[in-house]
MDTraj code that builds the backbone (N, CA, C; nanometers):
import mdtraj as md
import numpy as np

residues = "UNK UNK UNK UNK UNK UNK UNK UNK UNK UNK UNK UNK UNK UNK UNK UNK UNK UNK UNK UNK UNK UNK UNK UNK UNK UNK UNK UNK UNK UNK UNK UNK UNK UNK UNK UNK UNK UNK UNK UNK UNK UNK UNK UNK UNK UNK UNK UNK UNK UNK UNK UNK UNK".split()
xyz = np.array([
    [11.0242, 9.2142, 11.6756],
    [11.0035, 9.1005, 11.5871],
    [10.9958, 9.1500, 11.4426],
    [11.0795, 9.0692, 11.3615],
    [11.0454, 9.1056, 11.2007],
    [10.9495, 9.0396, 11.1198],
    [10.8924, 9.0536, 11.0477],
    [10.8175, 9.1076, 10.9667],
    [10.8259, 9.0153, 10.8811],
    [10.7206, 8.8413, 10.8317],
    [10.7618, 8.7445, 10.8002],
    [10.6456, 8.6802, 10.6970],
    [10.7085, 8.6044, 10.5718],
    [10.5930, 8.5904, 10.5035],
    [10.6180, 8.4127, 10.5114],
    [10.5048, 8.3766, 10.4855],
    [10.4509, 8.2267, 10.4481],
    [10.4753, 8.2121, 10.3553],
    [10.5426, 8.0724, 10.2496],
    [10.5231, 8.0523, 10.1540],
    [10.4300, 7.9326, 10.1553],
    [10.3564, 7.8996, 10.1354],
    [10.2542, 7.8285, 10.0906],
    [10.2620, 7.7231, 9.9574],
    [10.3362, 7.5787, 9.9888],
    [10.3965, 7.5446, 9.8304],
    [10.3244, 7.4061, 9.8243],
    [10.1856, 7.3966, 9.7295],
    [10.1451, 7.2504, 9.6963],
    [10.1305, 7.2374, 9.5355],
    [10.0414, 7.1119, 9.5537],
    [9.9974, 7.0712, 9.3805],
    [9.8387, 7.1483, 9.4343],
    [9.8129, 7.2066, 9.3743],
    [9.6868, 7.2942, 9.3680],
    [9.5868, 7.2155, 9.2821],
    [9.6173, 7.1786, 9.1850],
    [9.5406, 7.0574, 9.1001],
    [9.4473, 6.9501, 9.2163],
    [9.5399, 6.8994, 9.2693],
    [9.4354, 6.8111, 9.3648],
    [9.4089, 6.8520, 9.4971],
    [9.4761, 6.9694, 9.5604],
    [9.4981, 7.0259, 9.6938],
    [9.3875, 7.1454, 9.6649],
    [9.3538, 7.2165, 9.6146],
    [9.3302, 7.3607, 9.5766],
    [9.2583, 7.4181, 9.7340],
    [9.1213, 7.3598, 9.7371],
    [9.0468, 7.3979, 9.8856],
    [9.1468, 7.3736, 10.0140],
    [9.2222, 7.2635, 10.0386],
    [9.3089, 7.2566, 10.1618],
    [9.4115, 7.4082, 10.1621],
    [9.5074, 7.3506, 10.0696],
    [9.6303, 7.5406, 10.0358],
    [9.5076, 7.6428, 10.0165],
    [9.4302, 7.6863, 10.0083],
    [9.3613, 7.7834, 9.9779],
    [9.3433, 7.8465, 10.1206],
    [9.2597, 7.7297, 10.2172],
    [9.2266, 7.7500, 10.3122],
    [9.3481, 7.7957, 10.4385],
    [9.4910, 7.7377, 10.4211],
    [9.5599, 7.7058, 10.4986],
    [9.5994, 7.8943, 10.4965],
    [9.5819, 7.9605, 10.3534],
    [9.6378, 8.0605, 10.3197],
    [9.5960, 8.1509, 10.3933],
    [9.4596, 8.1687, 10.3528],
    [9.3691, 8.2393, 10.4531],
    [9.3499, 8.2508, 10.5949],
    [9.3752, 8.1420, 10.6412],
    [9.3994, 8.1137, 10.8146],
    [9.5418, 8.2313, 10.8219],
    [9.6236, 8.1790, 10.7672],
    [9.7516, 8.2876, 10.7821],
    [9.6932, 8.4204, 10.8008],
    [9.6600, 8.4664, 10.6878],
    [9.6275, 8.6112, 10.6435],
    [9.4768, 8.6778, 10.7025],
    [9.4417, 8.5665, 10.8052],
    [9.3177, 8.6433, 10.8838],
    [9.4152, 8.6799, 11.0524],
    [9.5001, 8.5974, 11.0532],
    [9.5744, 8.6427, 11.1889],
    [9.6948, 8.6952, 11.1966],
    [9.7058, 8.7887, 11.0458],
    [9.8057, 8.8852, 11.0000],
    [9.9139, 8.8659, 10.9488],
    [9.9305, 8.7460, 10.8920],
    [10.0797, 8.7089, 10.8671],
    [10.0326, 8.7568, 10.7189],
    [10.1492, 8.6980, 10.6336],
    [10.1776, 8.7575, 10.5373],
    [10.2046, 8.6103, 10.4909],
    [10.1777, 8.5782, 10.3331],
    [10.1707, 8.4725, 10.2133],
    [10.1713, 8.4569, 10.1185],
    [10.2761, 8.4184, 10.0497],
    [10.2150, 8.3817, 9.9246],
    [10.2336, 8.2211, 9.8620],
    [10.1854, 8.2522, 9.7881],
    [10.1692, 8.1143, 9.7174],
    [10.2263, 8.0795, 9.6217],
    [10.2649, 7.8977, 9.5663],
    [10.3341, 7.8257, 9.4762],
    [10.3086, 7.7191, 9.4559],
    [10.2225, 7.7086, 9.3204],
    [10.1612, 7.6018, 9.2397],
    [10.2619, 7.4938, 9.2208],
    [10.2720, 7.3597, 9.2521],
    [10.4348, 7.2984, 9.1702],
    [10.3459, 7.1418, 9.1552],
    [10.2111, 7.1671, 9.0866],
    [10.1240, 7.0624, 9.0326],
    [10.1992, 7.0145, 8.9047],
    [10.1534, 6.9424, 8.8450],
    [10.1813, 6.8671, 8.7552],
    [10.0124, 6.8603, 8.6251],
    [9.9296, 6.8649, 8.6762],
    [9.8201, 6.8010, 8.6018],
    [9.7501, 6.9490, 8.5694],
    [9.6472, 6.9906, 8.6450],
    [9.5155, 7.0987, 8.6574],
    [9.6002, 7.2085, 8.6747],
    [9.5304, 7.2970, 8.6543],
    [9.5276, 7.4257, 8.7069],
    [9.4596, 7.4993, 8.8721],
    [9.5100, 7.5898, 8.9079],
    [9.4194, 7.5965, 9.0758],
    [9.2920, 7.7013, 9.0305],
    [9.2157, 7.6703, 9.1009],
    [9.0901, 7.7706, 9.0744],
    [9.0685, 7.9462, 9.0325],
    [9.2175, 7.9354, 9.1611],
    [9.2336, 8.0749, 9.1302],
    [9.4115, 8.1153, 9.1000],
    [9.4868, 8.1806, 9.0473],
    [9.6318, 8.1879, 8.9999],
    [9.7034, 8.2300, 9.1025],
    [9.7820, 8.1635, 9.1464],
    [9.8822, 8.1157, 9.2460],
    [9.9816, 8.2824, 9.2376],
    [10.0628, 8.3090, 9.3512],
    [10.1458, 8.3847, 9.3271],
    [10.2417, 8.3442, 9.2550],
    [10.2867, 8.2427, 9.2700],
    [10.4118, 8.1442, 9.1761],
    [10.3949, 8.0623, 9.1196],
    [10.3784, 8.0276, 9.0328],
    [10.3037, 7.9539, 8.9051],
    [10.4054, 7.8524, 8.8693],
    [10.3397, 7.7037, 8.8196],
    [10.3826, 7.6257, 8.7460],
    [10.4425, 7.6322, 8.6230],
    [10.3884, 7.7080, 8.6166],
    [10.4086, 7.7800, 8.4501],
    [10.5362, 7.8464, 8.4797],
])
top = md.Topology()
chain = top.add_chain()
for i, resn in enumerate(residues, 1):
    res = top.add_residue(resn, chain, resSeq=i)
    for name in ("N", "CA", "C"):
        top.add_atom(name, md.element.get_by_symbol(name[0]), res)
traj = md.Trajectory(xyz[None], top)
């Protein structure tokens, strides 16, 4: 089996705790993730791998 990452893609502005959490579930049962902010309004608590910006 190869070797596979998650992308993880919300509005973090109003999602932040749900995608945060969803991330972590991944990455406690070894997968691999990253993340992509594609909000419109806020910023996420903490800086996304892929940014709005």
């Amino acid at each position: 089996m190869t070797d596979r990452t998650i992308l993880v893609v919300g509005t973090y502005d109003t999602k932040d705790d749900e995608l945060t959490y969803i991330a972590q579930v991944i990455r406690a049962q070894g997968g691999g993730v990253l993340t992509m902010d594609v909000s419109v309004l806020g910023d996420p608590s903490v800086p996304t791998d892929l940014s709005k910006h």
